[in-house]
Structure formats: C-alpha cells, structure tokens
C-alpha positions in Angstrom: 0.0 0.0 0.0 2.7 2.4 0.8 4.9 1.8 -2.7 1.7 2.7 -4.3 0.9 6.1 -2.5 4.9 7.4 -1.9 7.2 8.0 -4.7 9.8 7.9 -2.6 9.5 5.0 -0.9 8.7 3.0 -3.9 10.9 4.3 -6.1 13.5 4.6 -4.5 14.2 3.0 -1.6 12.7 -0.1 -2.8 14.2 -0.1 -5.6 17.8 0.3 -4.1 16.8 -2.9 -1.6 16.0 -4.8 -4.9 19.6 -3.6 -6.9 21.2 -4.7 -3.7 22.6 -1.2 -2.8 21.1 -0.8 0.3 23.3 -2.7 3.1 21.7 -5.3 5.0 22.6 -5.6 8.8 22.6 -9.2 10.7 19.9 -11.7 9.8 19.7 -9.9 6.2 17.4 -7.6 8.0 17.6 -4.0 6.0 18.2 -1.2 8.1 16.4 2.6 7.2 19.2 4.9 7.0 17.0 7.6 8.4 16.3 5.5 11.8 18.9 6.2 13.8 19.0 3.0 16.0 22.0 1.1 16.3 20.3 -1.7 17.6 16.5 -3.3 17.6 17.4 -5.0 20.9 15.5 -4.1 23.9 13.0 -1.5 25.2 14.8 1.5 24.9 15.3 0.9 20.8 12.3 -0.9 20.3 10.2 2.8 21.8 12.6 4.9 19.7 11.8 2.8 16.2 8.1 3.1 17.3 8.4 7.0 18.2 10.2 7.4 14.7 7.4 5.5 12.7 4.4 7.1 14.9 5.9 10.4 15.4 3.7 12.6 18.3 1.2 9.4 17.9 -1.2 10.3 20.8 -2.4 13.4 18.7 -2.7 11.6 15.8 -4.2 8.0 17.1 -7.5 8.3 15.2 -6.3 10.2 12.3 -7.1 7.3 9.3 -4.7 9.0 6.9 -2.0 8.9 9.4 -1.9 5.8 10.5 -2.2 4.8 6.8 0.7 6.0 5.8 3.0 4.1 8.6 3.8 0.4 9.2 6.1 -1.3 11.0 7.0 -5.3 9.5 8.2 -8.0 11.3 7.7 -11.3 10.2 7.1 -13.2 13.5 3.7 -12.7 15.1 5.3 -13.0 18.3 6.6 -9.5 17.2 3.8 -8.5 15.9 2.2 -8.6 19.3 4.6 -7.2 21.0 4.7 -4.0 19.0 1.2 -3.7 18.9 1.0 -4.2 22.9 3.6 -1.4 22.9 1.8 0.9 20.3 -2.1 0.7 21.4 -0.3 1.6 25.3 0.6 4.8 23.5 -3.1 5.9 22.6 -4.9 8.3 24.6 -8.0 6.2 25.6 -8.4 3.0 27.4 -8.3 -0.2 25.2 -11.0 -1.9 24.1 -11.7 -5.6 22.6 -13.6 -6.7 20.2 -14.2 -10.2 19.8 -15.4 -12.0 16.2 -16.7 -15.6 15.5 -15.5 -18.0 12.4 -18.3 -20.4 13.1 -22.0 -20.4 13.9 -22.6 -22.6 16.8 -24.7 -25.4 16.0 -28.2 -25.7 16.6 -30.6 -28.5 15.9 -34.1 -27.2 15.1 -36.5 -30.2 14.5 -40.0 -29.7 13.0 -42.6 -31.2 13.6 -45.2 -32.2 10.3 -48.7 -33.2 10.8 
C-alpha cells in the first residue's frame, strides 16, 4: 500500500533494496538509514523505532490518513504482538476488545409435520 501512495518509498528505496545497494545488517534484515538506532534489541530501541514511525502518535491515534501511511513489518507474530501491545499503550484512551466468530454454533431445530 505504501509503494503505491509514496514515490519515494517506492521508487527509491525499494528499488535500491531490490539492486542490492542498500546494506543489510545481521539476519539480512535492512536497516532505514533515516532511523537512527544502532540496535533493535531491547525496550529503549524498540520505543525509539516506534516513536520514529508514529511520530507525536497520541495526537494523531485516530487520524485514518495517518496511521495509513506508517507500518512497522516484522515477520514473527510474536513481534507482531509485541509492538502492537507497545503501540495501542501509547493511545490516549483506554483499550478496548472486540471479539469475532468464524463459526455459527450449532443448533438443531427439529419440525414437527402433521
């Protein structure tokens, strides 16, 4: 979604990732030249890469557009979680939880014909 809305991103960066000419740090894990972490290890770095991403991201927690045009990717779910534990903590209300069904349960209706 984001290499189709910014130029930049999409022509460029990824791009240069695909040409090999942007460096890959341990794990062949690419790291943004504009994030200024040494490290992903540990709180303190993990807060900083969020509060780059999701810059002053209580004012803008409800802004669609906003949120739109960030993402952090990991792909661990275990990651995942954790991230998103960290970033919904950052929003200025209380959470809330919203819980969805895959199945219908099942229920036997008999009828009766005379």
């Amino acid at each position: 979604m984001r290499a189709h809305h910014d130029y930049e991103f999409s022509n460029n960066f990824l791009l240069r990732v695909r040409d090999g000419d942007v460096p890959a740090i341990s794990n062949d894990m690419i790291k943004d030249s504009r994030f200024d972490g040494n490290s992903l290890e540990g709180e303190e770095s993990i807060t900083r890469l969020i509060e780059f991403t999701f810059p002053d991201l209580s004012r803008h927690a409800y802004d669609v557009d906003y949120m739109m045009d960030r993402a952090l990717i990991t792909p661990l779910n275990e990651d995942v979680n954790k991230l998103n534990k960290k970033i919904i903590q950052s929003f200025p209300r209380e959470e809330v939880t919203y819980y969805s069904f895959d199945s219908v349960p099942y229920v036997a209706i008999f009828y009766h014909i005379s």
